[in-house]
N, C-alpha and C positions, 0 to 999 in steps of 0.2 A: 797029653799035651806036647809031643816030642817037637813037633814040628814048628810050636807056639813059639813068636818072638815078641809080639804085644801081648799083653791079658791086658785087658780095658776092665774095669772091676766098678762096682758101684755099690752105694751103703746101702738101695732100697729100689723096687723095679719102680716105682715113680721116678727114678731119673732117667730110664729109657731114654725117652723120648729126645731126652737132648745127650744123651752119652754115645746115641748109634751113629750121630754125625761121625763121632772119634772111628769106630767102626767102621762106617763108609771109607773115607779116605784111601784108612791101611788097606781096604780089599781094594781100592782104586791103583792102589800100587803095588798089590797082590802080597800086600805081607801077611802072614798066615795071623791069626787073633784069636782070642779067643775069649766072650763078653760072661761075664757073671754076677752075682750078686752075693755081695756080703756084707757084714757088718762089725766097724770097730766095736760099736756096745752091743748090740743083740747078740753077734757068735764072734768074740771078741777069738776064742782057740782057734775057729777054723780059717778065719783071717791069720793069725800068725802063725799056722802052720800052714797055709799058701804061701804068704811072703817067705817062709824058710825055704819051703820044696820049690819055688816057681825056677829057679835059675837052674838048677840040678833037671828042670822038664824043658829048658830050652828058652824060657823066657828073658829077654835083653833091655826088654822097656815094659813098665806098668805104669796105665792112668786109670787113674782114680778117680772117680766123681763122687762128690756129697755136699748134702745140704746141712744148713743147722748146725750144730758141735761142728761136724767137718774132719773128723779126727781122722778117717780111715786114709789118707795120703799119708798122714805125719805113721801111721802105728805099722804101713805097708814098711813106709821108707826106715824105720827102726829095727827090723829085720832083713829089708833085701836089697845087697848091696849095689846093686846099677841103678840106675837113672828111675824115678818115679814121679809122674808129671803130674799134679791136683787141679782138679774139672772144679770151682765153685759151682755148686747147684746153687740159683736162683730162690729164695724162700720167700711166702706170703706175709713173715714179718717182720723181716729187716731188709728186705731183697735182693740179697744173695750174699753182702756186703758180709755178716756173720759168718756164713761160709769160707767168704777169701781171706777175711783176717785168721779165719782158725789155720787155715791152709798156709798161706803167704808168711805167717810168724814161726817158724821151725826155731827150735833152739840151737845154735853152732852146733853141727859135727850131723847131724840131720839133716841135708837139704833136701826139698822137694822143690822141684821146678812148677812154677802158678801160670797158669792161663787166665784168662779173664770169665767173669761170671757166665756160666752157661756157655767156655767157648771149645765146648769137645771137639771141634772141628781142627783148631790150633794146637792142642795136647793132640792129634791125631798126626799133623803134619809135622811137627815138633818130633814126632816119633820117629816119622819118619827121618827128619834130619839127625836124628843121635844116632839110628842104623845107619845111614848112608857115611857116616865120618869112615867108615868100612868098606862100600860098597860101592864102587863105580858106577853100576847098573843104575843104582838106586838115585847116584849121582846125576846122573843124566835124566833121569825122569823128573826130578826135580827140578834141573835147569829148564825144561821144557814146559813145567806145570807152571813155572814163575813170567817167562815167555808169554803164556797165554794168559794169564791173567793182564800181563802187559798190553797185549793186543787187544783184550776186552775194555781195558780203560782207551785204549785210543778209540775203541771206533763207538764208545757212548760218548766222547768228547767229539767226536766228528758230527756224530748224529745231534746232539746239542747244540753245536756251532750249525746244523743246517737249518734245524726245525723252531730254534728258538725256545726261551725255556717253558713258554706254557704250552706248545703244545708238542714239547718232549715230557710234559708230566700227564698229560693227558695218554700221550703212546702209553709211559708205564701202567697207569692204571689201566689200563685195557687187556 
């Protein structure tokens, strides 16, 4: 993992599908990643011997995602001392909301930084802004990436103001 500055980590491969968003991003901004799977309760050791070895292999930022209990951000962030950011996974019976309380309520001297239910996208760019507090480079791709996001709300706001709103809902659906 030398080269690792994120490890994106998750309690179970059912959260894939919404943790590679976090994934995406960092490779959009080429920070090196590196995605795995573990578990606070099922391999309670080899989670806390990640979180012990991750910073000694390079790693600066870890998210976390889980669903249910939601423990593995709070049990990362108890052994590894930089920044570790909790993905709520989304669950079928409370929906998600169990997750982000378990996540969101760290006891003092513990914090983990929370994103929103299912919003690995944000624990991705969030990552990126705790490297960048370092990094110029990183600095500027950011000001860029916010830039365009900027320019993407103007020209659906132009496109809205041209075609009117029903049949700017009809472009989307199409």
């Amino acid at each position: 993992m030398n080269k690792i500055k994120v490890a994106v980590i998750m309690g179970s491969d059912s959260d894939l599908p919404v943790m590679q968003e976090a994934e995406k991003v960092l490779k959009d901004f080429l920070i090196p990643c590196q995605v795995m799977v573990m578990s606070a309760h099922r391999s309670p050791d080899v989670t806390a011997k990640f979180a012990r070895s991750a910073l000694d292999e390079g790693v600066k930022v870890i998210i976390a995602g889980a669903g249910g209990a939601a423990h593995l951000a709070g049990v990362v962030a108890a052994h590894f001392p930089l920044p570790v950011i909790g993905v709520p996974i989304k669950t079928a019976a409370l929906a998600g909301v169990d997750s982000l309380y378990s996540i969101v309520q760290m006891p003092p001297g513990i914090p983990v930084a929370t994103v929103g239910i299912n919003a690995a996208k944000n624990a991705g760019l969030l990552a990126v802004e705790i490297l960048a507090a370092s990094d110029r480079l990183l600095q500027q791709k950011l000001k860029e990436y916010k830039k365009k996001l900027s320019r993407q709300v103007a020209e659906k706001n132009e496109k809205l103001l041209r075609l009117g709103v029903t049949k700017y809902l009809e472009a989307i659906k199409k």
